[in-house]
PLY file of the C-alpha trace (Angstrom):
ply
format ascii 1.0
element vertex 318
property float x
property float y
property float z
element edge 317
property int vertex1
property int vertex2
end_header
21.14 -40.05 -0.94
18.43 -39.66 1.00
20.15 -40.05 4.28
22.25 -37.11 3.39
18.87 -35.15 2.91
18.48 -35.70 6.47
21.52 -33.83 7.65
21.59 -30.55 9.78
24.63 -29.29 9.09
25.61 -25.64 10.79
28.77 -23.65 9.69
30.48 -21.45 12.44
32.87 -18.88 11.36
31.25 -19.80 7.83
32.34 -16.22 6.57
36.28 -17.26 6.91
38.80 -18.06 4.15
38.00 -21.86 4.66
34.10 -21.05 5.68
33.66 -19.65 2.51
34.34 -22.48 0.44
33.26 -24.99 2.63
30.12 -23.93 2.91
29.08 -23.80 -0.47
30.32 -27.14 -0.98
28.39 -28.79 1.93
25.32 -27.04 -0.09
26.24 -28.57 -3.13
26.16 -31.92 -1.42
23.35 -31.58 1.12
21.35 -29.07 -0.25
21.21 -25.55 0.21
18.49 -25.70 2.89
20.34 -28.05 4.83
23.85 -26.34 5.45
23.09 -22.97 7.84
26.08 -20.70 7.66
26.85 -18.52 10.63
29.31 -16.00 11.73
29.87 -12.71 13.87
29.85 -11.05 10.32
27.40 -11.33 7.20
29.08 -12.88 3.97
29.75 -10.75 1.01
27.40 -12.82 -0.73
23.82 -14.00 0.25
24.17 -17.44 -1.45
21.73 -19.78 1.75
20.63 -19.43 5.12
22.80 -17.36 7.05
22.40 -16.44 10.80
24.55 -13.98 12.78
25.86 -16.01 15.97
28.53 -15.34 18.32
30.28 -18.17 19.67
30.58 -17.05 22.58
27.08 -16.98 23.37
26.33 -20.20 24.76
22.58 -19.43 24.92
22.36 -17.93 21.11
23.81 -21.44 19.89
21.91 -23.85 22.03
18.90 -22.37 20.48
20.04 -22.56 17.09
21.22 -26.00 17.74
17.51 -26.85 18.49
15.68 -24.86 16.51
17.44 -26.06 12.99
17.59 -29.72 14.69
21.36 -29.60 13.80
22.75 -32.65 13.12
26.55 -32.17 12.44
28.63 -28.88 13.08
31.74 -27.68 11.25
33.22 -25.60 14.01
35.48 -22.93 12.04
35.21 -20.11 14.48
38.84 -19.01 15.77
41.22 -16.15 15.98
44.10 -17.50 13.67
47.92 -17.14 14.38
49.30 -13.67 14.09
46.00 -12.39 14.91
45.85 -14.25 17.99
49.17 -12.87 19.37
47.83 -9.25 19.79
45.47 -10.68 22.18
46.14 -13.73 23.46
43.24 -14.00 26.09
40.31 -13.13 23.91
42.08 -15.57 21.02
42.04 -18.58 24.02
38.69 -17.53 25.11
37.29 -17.37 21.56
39.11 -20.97 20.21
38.87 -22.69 23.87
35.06 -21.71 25.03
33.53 -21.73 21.52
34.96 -25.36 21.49
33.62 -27.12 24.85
30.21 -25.10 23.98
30.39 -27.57 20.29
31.73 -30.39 21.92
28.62 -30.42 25.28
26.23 -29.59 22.30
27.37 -33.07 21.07
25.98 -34.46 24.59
22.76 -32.68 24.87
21.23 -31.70 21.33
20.47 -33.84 18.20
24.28 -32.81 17.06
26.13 -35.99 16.31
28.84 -35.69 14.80
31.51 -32.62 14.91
34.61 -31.57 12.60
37.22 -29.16 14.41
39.90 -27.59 12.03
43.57 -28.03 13.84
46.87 -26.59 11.94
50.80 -27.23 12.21
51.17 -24.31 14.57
50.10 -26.91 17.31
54.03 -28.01 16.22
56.88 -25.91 18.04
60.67 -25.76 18.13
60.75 -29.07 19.55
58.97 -30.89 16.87
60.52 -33.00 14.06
60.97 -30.51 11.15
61.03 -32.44 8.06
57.90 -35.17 7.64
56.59 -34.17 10.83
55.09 -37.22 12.08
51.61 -38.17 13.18
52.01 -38.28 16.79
55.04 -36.20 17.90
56.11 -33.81 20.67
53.87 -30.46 20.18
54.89 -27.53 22.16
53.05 -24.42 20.36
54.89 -21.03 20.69
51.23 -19.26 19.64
48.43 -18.88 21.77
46.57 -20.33 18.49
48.48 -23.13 18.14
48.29 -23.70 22.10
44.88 -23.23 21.96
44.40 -26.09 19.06
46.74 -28.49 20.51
44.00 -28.25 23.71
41.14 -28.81 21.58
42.53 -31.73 19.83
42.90 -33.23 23.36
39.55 -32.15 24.05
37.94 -33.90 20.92
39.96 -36.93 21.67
38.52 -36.87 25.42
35.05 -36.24 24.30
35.71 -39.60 21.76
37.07 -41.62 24.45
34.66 -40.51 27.25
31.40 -40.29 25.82
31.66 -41.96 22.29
31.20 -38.42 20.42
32.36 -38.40 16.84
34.62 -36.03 17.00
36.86 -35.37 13.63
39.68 -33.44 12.64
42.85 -32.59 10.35
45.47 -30.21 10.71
45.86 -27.85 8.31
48.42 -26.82 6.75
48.85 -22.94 5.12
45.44 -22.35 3.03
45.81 -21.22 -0.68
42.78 -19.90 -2.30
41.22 -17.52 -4.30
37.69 -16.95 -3.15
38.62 -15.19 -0.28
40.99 -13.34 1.47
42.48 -15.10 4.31
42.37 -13.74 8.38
45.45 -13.02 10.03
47.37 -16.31 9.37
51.24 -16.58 9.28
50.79 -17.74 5.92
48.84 -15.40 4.49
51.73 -14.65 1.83
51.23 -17.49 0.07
47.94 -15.79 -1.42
48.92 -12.30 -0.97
51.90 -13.20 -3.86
48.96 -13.68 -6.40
46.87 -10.55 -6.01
50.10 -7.94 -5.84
51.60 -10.09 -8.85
48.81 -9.55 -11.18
47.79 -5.86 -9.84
51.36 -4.92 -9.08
53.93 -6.54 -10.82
55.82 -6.92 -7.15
55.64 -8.01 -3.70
57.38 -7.58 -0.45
57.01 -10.79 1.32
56.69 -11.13 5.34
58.89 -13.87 5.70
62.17 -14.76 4.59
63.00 -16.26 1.26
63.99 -19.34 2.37
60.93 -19.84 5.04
59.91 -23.26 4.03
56.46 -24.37 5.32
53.52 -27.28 4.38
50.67 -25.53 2.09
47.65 -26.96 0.67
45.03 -25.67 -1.94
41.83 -25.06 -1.31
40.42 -27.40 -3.36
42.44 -30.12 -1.43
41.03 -28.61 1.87
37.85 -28.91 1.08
37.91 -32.29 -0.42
40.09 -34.07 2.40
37.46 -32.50 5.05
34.46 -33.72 3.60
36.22 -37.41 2.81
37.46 -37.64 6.02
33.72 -36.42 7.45
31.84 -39.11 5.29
34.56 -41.78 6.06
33.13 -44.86 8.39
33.49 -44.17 11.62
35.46 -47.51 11.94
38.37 -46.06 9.63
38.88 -42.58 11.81
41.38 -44.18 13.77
42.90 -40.75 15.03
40.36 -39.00 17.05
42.86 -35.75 18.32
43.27 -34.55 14.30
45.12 -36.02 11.28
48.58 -34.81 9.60
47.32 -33.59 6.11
49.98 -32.83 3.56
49.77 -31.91 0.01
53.29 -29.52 -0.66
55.92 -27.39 0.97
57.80 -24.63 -0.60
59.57 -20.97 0.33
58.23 -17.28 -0.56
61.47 -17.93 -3.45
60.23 -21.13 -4.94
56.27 -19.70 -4.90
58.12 -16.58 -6.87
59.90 -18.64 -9.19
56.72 -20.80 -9.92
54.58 -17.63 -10.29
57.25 -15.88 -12.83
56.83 -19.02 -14.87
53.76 -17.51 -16.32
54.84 -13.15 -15.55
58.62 -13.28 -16.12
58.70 -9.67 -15.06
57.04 -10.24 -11.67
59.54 -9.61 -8.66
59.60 -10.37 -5.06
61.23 -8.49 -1.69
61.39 -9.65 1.73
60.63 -7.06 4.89
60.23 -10.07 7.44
58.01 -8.78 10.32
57.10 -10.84 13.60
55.44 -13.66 11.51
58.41 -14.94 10.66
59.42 -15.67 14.42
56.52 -18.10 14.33
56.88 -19.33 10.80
60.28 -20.13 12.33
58.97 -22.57 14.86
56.82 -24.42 12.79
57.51 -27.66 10.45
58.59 -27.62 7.03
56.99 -30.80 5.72
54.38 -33.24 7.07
53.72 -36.99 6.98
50.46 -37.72 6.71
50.63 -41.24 5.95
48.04 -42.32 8.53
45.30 -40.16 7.24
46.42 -41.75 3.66
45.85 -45.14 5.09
42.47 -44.94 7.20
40.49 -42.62 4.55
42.08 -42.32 1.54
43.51 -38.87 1.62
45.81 -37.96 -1.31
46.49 -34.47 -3.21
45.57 -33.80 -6.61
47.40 -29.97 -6.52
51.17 -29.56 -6.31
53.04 -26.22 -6.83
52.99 -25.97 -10.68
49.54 -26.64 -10.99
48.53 -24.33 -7.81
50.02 -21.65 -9.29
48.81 -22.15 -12.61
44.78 -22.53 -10.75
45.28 -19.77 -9.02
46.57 -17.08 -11.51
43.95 -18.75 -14.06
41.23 -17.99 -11.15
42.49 -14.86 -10.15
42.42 -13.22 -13.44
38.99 -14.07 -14.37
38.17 -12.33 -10.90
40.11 -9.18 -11.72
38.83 -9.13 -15.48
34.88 -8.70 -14.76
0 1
1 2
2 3
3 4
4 5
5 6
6 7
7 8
8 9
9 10
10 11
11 12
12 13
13 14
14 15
15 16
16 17
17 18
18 19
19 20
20 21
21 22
22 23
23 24
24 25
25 26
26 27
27 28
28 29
29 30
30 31
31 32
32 33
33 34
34 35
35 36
36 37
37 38
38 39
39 40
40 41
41 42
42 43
43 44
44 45
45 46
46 47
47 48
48 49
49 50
50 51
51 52
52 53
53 54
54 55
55 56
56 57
57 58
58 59
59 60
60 61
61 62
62 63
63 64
64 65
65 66
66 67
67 68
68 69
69 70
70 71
71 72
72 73
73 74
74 75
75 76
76 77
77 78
78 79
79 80
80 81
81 82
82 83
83 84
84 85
85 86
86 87
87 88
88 89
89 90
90 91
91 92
92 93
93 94
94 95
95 96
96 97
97 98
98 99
99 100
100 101
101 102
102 103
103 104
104 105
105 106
106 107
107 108
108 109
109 110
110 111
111 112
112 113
113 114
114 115
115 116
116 117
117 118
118 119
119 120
120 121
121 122
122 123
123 124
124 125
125 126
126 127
127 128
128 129
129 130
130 131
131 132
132 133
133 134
134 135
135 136
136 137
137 138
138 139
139 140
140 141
141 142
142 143
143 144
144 145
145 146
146 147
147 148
148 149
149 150
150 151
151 152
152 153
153 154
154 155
155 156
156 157
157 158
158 159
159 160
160 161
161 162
162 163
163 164
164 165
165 166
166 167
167 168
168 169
169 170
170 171
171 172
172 173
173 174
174 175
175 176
176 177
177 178
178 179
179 180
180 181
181 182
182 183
183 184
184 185
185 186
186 187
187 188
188 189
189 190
190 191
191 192
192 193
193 194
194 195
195 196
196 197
197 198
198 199
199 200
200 201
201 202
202 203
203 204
204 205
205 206
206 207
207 208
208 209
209 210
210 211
211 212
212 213
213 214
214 215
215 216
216 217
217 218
218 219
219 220
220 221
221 222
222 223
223 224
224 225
225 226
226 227
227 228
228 229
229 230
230 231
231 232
232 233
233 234
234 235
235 236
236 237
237 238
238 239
239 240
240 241
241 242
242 243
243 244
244 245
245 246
246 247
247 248
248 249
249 250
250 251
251 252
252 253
253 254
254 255
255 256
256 257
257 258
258 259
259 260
260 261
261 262
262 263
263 264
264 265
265 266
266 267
267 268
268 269
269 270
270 271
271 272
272 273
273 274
274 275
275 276
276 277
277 278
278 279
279 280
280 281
281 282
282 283
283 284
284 285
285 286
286 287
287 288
288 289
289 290
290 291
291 292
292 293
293 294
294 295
295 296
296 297
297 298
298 299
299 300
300 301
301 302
302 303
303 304
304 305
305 306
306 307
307 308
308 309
309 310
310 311
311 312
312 313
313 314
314 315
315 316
316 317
């Protein structure tokens, strides 16, 4: 315990749907005067330290770096997918730049150790749809997913060259309820619950039948911080790990929701997310990260949906 007392730990893009929660939790475990949150917007809540930092600014972090003696970064801070497409240069300067500043950090400064958040849209039209495997073709049709694909590269160079720990998962779609989530292709998936208990209906973005890998929050959280206390000896994958927990459709998330509000109904108006939902995977094999740290899912659909309508009404009832 009291080597984890010791650690620095600094949040970018802590403000994020995955920030959010993470962030707290790393509190929980290290202490809340160990984690520093930062982002290019103040959280909704004053819960720790929090710093405004853009990370872009090269200079700002270096000195943040120093001053708080940081010893291990979660780098969050990215334009997601369909956010990214309405500018494509800012979203590769933001994901690219913000990287390499991290990953140079890890050669200069008291960081150590790093954990970079990659996603299935680094998977294209060419990938293997069903149990996408580990290490597979990856041509990205998003400047997001092009972006992470790069960065996992990077984090694997940065490994191989100069012995930083470098560590990282791809996400899947994000399901929570303590935030909203940013511009993500699969933002549906936790749109459905708030216009289901507030509305009684939803028009989905994507077709009924889109099927794509999803993940609760809970399962996020837990699979990054096992995979960031794992021995460096078991990280055997040093671009980012396959993590899978389910896959379903906008139909089967309905179905599972009206379950517990029979009169809920769902639409579809598919928009241009579905063009990239489209080229991405349907399911995931993650059988490598289940076999160098342990990684296995305690949340499938039923009890997702159950969690988050539970969750959701206690928010929407104080």
């Amino acid at each position: 315990m009291a080597e984890k007392q010791e650690e620095k730990i600094l949040v970018t893009g802590a403000t994020g749907q995955i920030g959010t929660v993470l962030t707290e939790a790393l509190r929980g475990q290290y202490g809340i005067n160990n984690v520093l949150a930062t982002d290019i917007k103040k959280p909704e809540q004053d819960n720790g330290r929090f710093e405004m930092l853009d990370i872009l600014n090269t200079q700002r972090i270096r000195e943040v770096v120093e001053d708080h003696q940081i010893t291990t970064v979660f780098h969050l801070a990215a334009i997601l997918s369909a956010s990214g497409e309405w500018n494509p240069q800012k979203t590769w300067n933001v994901n690219m730049n913000g990287l390499m500043s991290i990953l140079e950090l890890g050669l200069e400064t008291t960081v150590k150790k790093v954990f970079f958040p990659s996603t299935i849209a680094v998977f294209g039209k060419t990938t293997p749809r069903i149990n996408t495997p580990q290490h597979t073709v990856m041509t990205p049709s998003t400047v997001y997913g092009i972006s992470k694909s790069a960065g996992e590269l990077w984090c694997n160079y940065y490994h191989q060259r100069f012995g930083l720990d470098v560590r990282s998962v791809r996400y899947p779609g994000i399901i929570s309820y303590q935030s909203m989530p940013g511009g993500g292709t699969t933002d549906y998936a936790v749109d459905i619950f708030h216009h289901a208990l507030q509305h009684g209906t939803y028009s989905c973005f994507l077709e009924g039948d889109t099927r794509l890998p999803m993940m609760y929050m809970d399962d996020a959280i837990r699979a990054t911080l096992e995979l960031m206390a794992a021995p460096a000896e078991n990280v055997k994958v040093r671009t980012s790990y396959n993590l899978a927990a389910m896959s379903f459709t906008p139909a089967e998330l309905a179905a599972a929701i009206q379950k517990h509000l029979p009169d809920f109904t769902i639409s579809y108006a598919p928009d241009e997310r579905q063009a990239i939902a489209a080229s991405w995977t349907e399911s995931i094999d993650d059988q490598p990260a289940r076999d160098d740290w342990g990684w296995n899912p305690a949340f499938d659909l039923d009890a997702m949906t159950t969690e988050m309508l539970t969750q959701l009404r206690k928010k929407y009832t104080q």
